[in-house]
N, C-alpha and C positions, 0 to 999 in steps of 0.2 A: 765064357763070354766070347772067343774067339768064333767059336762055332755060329755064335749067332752071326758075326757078321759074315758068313758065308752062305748061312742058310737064307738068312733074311731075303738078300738081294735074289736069289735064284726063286723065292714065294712068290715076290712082288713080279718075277718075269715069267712064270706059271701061268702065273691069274691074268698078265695080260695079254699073252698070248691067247688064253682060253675065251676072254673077248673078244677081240680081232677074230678068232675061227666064228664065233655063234656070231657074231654082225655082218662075216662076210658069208654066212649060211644064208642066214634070215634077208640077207639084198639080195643073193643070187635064184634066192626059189621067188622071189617079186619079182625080178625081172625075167624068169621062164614063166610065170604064171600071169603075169597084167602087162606085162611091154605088149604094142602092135605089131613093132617089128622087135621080134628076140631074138631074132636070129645072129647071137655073137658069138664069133671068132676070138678073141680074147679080153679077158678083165685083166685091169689092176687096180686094187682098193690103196686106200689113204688109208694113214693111221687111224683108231678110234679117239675121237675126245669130246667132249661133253660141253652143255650149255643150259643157263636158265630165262634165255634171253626170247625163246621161240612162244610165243602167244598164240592165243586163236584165232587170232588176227590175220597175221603170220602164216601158221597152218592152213585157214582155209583160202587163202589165195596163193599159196603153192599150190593147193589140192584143185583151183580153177584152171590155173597155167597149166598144169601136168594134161588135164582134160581138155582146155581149149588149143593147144600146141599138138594133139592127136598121139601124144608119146605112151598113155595108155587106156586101155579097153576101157569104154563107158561104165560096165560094173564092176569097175575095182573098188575093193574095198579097205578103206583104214582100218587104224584103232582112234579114237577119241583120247583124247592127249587128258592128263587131268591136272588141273592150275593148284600149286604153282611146280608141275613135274621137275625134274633134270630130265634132260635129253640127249642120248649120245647119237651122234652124227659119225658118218664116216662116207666116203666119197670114194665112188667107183668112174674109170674111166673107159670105156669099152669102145672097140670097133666090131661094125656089123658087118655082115658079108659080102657089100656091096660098098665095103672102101668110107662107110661114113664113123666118126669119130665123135662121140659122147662123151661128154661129163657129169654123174649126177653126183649132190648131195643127200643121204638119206637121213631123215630124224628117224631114232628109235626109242621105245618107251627101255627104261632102264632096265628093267630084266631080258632084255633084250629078244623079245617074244612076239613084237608087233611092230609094223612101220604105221611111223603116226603122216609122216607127210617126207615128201621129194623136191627138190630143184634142181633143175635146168642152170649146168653154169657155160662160162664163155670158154671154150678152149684157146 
């Protein structure tokens, strides 16, 4: 019994570290592959955590902002979110190499395989 409570807690910190690396994969090949300007000098990501709050609603007027705000390439592509998903989100903060300073939120589909939509937050 003892053993468990040693094993247990180092599982649970395993598995979530192993999130955090595949969410900050799956943001960082987005932003070298659809940013206009990707040109960044350094990230810092935000914890991972989850929501069932994000609608289609939701999704596609982030997915407007992102394109009418010029932040990425006209053929960027999603994944289609499917109702009623979880969505884990996690937030990268980055500067470009011209001194400017970003904030995004990314939704991701829970296998963490696909970005379903992005936001533009206020630094």
């Amino acid at each position: 019994m003892k053993i468990l409570c040693y094993i247990f807690p180092l599982f649970l910190f395993t598995i979530g570290c192993g999130l955090r690396h595949n969410a900050q994969a799956l943001i960082s090949d987005f932003l070298e592959n659809n940013l206009i300007n990707n040109d960044i000098q350094e990230k810092t990501f935000s914890d991972i955590d989850s929501t069932f709050y994000i609608n289609d609603s939701i999704v596609n007027t982030m997915r407007s902002a992102a394109q009418s705000n010029r932040i990425v390439k006209k053929e960027t592509e999603y994944h289609n979110k499917k109702d009623p998903d979880k969505l884990l989100f996690m937030s990268v903060t980055y500067t470009t190499n011209n001194a400017t300073k970003q904030k995004l939120t990314f939704y991701m589909d829970a296998e963490l395989k696909n970005v379903i939509a992005f936001k533009q937050d206020a630094i």
